[in-house]
C-alpha positions in Angstrom: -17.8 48.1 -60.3 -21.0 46.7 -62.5 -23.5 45.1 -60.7 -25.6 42.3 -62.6 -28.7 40.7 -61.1 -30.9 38.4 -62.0 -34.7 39.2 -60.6 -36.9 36.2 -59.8 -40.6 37.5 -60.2 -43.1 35.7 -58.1 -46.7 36.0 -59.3 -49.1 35.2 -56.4 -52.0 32.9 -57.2 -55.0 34.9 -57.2 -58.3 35.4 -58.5 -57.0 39.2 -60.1 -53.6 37.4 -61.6 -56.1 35.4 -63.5 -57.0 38.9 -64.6 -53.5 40.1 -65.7 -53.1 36.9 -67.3 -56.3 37.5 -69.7 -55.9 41.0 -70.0 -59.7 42.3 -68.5 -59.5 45.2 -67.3 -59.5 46.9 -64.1 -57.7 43.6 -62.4 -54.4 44.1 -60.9 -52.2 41.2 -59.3 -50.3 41.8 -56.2 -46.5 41.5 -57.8 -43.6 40.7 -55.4 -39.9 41.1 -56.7 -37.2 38.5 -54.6 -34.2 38.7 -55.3 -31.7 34.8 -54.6 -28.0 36.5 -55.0 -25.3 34.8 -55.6 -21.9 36.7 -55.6 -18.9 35.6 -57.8 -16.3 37.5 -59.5 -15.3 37.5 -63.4 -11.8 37.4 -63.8 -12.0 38.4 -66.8 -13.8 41.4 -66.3 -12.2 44.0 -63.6 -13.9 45.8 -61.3 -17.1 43.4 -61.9 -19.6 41.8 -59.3 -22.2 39.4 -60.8 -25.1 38.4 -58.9 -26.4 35.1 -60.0 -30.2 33.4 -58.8 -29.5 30.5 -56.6 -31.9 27.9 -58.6 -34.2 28.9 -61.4 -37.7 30.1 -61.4 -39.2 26.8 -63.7 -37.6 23.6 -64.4 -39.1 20.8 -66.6 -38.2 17.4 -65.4 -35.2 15.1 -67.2 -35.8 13.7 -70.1 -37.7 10.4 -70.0 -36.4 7.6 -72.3 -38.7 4.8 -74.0 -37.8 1.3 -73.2 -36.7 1.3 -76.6 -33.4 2.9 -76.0 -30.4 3.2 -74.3 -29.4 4.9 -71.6 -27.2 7.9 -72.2 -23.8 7.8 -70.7 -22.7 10.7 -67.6 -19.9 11.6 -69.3 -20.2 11.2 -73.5 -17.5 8.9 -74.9 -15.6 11.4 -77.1 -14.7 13.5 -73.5 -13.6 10.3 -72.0 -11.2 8.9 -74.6 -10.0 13.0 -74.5 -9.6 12.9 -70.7 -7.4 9.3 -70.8 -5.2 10.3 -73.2 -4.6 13.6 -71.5 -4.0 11.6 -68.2 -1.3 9.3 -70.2 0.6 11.9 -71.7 0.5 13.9 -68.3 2.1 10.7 -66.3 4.9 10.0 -68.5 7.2 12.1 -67.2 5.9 11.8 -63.7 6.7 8.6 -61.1 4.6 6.1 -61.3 1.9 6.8 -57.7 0.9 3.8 -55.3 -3.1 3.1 -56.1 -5.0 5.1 -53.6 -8.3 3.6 -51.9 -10.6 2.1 -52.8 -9.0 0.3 -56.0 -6.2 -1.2 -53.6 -8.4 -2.8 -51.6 -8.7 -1.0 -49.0 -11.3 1.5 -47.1 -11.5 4.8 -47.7 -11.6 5.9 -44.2 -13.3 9.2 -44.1 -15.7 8.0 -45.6 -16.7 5.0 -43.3 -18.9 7.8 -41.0 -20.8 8.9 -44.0 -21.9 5.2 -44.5 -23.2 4.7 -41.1 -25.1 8.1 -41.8 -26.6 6.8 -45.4 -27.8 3.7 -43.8 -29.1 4.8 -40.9 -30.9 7.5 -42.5 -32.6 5.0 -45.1 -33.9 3.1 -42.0 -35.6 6.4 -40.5 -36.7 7.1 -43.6 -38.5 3.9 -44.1 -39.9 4.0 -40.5 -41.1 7.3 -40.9 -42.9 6.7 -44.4 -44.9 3.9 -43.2 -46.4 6.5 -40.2 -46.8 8.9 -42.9 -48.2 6.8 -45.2 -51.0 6.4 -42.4 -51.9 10.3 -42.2 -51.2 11.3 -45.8 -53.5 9.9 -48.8 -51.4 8.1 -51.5 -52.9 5.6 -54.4 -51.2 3.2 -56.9 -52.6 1.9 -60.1 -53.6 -1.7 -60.2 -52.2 -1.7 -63.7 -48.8 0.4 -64.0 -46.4 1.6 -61.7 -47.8 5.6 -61.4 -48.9 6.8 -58.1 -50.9 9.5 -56.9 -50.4 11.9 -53.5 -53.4 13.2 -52.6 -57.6 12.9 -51.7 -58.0 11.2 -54.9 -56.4 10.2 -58.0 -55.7 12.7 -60.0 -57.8 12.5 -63.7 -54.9 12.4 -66.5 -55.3 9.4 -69.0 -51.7 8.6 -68.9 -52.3 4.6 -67.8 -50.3 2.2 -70.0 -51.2 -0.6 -68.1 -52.9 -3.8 -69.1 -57.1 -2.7 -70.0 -56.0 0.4 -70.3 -58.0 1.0 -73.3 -61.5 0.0 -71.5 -60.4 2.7 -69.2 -59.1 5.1 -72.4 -56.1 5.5 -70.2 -57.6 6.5 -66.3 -56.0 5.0 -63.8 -57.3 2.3 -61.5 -56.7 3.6 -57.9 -56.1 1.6 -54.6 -53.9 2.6 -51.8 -50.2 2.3 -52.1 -47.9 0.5 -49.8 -44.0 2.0 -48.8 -42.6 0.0 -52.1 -44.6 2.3 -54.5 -42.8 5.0 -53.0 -39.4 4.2 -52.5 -38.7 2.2 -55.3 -37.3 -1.7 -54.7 -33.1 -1.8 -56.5 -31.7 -4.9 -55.2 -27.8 -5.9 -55.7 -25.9 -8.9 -55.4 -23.7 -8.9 -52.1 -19.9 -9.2 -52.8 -18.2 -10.7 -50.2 -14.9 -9.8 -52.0 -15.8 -7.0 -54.4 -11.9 -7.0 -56.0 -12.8 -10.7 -56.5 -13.8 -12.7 -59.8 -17.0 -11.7 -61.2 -20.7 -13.1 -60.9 -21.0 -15.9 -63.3 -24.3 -16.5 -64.7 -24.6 -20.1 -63.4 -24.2 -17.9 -59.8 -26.7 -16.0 -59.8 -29.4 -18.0 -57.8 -26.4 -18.9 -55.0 -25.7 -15.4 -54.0 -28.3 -13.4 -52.0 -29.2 -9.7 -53.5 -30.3 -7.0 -50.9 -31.2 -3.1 -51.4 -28.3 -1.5 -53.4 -27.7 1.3 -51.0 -27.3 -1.1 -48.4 -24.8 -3.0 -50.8 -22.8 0.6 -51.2 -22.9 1.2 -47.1 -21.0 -2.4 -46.9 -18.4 -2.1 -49.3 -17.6 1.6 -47.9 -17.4 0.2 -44.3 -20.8 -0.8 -42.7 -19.8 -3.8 -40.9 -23.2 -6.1 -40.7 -23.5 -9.7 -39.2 -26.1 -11.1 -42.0 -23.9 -9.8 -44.6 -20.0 -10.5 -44.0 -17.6 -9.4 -46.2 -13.7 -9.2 -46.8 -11.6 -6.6 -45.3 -8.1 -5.9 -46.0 -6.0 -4.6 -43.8 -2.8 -3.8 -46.4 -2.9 -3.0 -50.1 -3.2 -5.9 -53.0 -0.2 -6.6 -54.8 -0.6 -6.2 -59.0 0.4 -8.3 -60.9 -1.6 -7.7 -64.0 -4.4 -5.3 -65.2 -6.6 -7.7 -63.8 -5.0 -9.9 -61.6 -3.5 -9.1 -58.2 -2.6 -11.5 -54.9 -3.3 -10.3 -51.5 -0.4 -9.1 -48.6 0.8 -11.1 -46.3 -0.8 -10.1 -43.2 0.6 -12.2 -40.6 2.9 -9.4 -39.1 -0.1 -7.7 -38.2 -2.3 -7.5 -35.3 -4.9 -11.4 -34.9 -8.1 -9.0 -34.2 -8.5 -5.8 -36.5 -8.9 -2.2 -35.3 -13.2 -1.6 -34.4 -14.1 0.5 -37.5 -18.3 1.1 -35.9 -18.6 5.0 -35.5 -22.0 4.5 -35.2 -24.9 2.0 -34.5 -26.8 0.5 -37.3 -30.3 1.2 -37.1 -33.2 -1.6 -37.8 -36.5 -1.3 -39.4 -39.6 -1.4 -37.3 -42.1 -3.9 -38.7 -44.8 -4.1 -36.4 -47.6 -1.4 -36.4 -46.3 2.4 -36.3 -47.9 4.4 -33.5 -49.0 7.8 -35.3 -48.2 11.2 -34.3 -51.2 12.6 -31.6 -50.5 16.3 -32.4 -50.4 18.3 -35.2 -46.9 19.5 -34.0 -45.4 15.8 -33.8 -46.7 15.5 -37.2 -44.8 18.8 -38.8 -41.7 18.0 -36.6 -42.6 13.8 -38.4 -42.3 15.4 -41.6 -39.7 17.4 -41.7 -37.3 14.8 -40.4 -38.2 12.5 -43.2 -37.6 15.5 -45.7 -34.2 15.4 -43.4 -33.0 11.7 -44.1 -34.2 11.5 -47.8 -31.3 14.5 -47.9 -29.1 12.8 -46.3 -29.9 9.4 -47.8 -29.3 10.5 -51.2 -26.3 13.6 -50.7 -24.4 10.6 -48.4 -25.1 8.0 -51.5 -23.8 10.9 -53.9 -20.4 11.1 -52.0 -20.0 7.0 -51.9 -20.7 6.8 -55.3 -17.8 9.1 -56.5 -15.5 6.7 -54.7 -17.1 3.0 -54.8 -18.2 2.3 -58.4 -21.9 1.9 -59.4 -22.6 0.0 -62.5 -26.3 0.2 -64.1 -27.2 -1.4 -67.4 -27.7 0.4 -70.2 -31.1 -1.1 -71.0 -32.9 -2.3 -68.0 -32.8 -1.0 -64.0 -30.3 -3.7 -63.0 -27.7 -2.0 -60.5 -24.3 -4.2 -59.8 -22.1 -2.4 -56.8 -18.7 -3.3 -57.6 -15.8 -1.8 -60.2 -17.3 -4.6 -62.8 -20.7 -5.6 -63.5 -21.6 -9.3 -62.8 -22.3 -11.9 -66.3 -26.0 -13.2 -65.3 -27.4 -13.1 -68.9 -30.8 -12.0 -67.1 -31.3 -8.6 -69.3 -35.0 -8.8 -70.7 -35.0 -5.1 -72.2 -35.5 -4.4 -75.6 -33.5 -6.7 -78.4 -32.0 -8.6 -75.4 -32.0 -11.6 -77.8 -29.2 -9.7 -79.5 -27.0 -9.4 -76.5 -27.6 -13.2 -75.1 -29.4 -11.6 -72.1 -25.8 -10.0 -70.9 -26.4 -6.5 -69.7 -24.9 -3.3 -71.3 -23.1 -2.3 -68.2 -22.1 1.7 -67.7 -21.6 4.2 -64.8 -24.7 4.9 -62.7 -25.5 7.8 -61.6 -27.6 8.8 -58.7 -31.0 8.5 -59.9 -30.0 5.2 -61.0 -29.6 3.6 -57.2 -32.4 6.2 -55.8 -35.0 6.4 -58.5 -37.6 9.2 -57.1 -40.7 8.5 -58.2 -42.2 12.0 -59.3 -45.6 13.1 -58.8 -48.4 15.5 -59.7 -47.9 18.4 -57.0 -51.0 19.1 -55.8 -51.3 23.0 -54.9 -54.0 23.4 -52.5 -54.9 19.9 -50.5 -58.1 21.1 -49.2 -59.2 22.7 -52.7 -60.7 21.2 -55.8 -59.1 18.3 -57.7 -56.8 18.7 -59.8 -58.6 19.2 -63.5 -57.6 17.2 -66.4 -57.8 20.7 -68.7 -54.7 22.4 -66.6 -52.4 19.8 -66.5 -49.5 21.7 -68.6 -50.3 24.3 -65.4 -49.0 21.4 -62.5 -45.7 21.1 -61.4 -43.9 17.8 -60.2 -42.2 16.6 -57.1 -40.8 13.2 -55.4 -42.9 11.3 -53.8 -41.5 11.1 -50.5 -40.8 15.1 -51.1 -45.0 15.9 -51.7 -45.8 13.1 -48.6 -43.2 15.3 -46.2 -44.9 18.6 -47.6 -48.8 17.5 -47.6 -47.9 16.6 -43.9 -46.7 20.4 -43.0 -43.1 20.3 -44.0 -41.6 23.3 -45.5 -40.9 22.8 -49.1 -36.9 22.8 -50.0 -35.4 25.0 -52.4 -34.2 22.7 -54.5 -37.4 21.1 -55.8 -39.1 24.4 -55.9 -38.7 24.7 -60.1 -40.5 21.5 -61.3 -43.1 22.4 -59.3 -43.5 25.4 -60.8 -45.1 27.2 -57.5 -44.7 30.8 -59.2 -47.3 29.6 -61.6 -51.7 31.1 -61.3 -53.4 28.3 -62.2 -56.5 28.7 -64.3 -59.7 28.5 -62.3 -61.1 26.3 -65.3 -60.2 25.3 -69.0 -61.8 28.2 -70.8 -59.4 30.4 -68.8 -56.7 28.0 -69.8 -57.5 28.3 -73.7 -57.0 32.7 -73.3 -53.6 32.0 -71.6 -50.8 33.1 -74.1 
């Protein structure tokens, strides 16, 4: 049986890894081997174990795209024409199947809990940011949207604000609020969401909350401020697009209680701060908690209830159609009329995290405008939860590149191969 394994090598930040790093001599660096296995077994090869690493060492962030162009779509167009005509000629011989949930009409039932859990877990998440928001530093620019967790701004020119040039590009901090950290997507509420779409002469009429919150009610979440339709028995088809509802007058006047859980409220008044540094820790790592379970929860809606983001600008519709407010004022918009380039969403799209400079040693110096290509990234709710004592999770270990010895200055940097 062969054995492959993939070593992770974790470097210690020191003062003698400097050392190894700029080859003096006499300097050693304390060198740890971990090994993250993953077993699986190759089919093709008998008698063979391969041990994979459970998340790699350094990641660079995705890819970010100039206002100038589109989105790109999940899945490319070429594997999605493939995939529908290998669906069709799969189902001609076979009978033609009932339309399952949530196309029909109808909820998907196991996932009404997971609702309730997305929802409430926003609403702790928002309660707990504005008492962390207290405790840990965090600054906004007055002239773009970039913040900053930390003592201090950090130094990098990368404002593109309005003045920037009379600032050659440094930011101008001030404290930040809880929207600069979970970014604002609002949604139009559908009161039927199988029903006609948004017109544009609509769009002032019908009220737009958060888009998760818009996601939790069409899966299920049952709120007062916000009613919606709920069928109790499948839609009849008629066409591709057209369909009238059951008759439901043999059922049952009041419907079966669908509430597994209560809905949570936000607490507006003024947060009373941990005491202890214990409470504080245990504050954190229940934020790091719900912005888990926030966005894995949203993740498993989303693969059932359809998302639709624009192509071109952040505008996020919940529903199997986007709406037809010509209100797109992205680039060459004048082309489209204003109407929005509608495509599947994808997670990042509803729950944008706003990434930050990780900041490796709170209590050391600044960070130094010479080693930035040294500095990893994080969320910002992720580097609030861990500046407050949280442990950091695995999976946004890489883009913070922690197995990474910083320079102690720039001439340093300039030897570093």
């Amino acid at each position: 049986m062969a054995i492959i394994a993939q070593p992770e090598l974790k470097l210690f930040k020191s003062s003698s890894l400097q050392g190894v790093l700029l080859g003096r001599k006499g300097t050693y660096a304390p060198l740890s081997v971990k090994l993250r296995v993953h077993f699986s077994f190759n089919p093709k090869m008998k008698n063979s174990l391969v041990v994979k690493g459970m998340c790699p060492q350094n990641a660079d962030l995705e890819r970010y795209y100039s206002k100038k162009e589109k989105k790109p779509f999940p899945v490319p167009i070429v594997e999605l024409r493939r995939a529908a005509r290998e669906r069709i000629k799969r189902q001609k011989s076979l009978p033609r199947k009932p339309i399952p949930p949530p196309k029909n009409g109808l909820l998907v039932r196991n996932l009404i809990p997971v609702a309730y859990e997305v929802l409430n877990a926003r609403t702790t998440l928002l309660n707990n940011l504005r008492k962390l928001i207290k405790i840990v530093p965090v600054h906004a620019c007055k002239a773009c949207t970039e913040i900053h967790v930390g003592p201090v701004g950090h130094p990098f020119k990368t404002c593109r604000g309005p003045r920037c040039e009379a600032r050659k590009g440094l930011h101008d901090w001030t404290t930040a609020n809880i929207h600069d950290i979970i970014v604002p997507v609002d949604a139009f509420h559908l009161y039927d969401r199988l029903g006609k779409r948004i017109t544009h002469d609509e769009r002032f009429s019908i009220p737009r909350i958060p888009a998760v919150v818009e996601l939790c009610i069409q899966a299920g979440v049952d709120l007062p401020d916000y009613p919606t339709k709920r069928r109790r028995k499948p839609v009849i088809r008629i066409g591709k697009s057209e369909f009238i509802d059951a008759n439901e007058d043999d059922l049952p006047d009041s419907p079966p209680p669908n509430s597994p859980a209560l809905v949570l409220e936000e607490v507006h008044s003024e947060p009373i701060l941990p005491s202890t540094m214990a409470e504080r820790v245990l504050l954190a790592e229940e934020t790091l908690k719900m912005w888990g379970v926030m966005r894995h929860g949203a993740e498993r809606l989303m693969k059932k209830y359809l998302v639709r983001v624009c192509g071109y600008c952040p505008e996020i519709h919940v529903g199997p159609s986007g709406h037809k407010a010509q209100n797109c004022g992205a680039y060459k918009h004048q082309q489209r009329n204003g109407q929005h380039g509608w495509q599947a969403a994808v997670l990042n799209d509803l729950i944008p995290p706003r990434y930050v400079w990780h900041v490796p040693d709170v209590n050391g110096p600044p960070l130094q405008r010479e080693l930035r290509s040294f500095y990893g990234q994080a969320p910002s709710v992720v580097e609030i939860c861990i500046q407050a004592g949280a442990e950091i999770p695995d999976e946004y270990k890489p883009t913070m590149r922690l197995d990474i010895g910083i320079p102690s200055d720039a001439r340093e940097a300039e030897l570093v191969i």
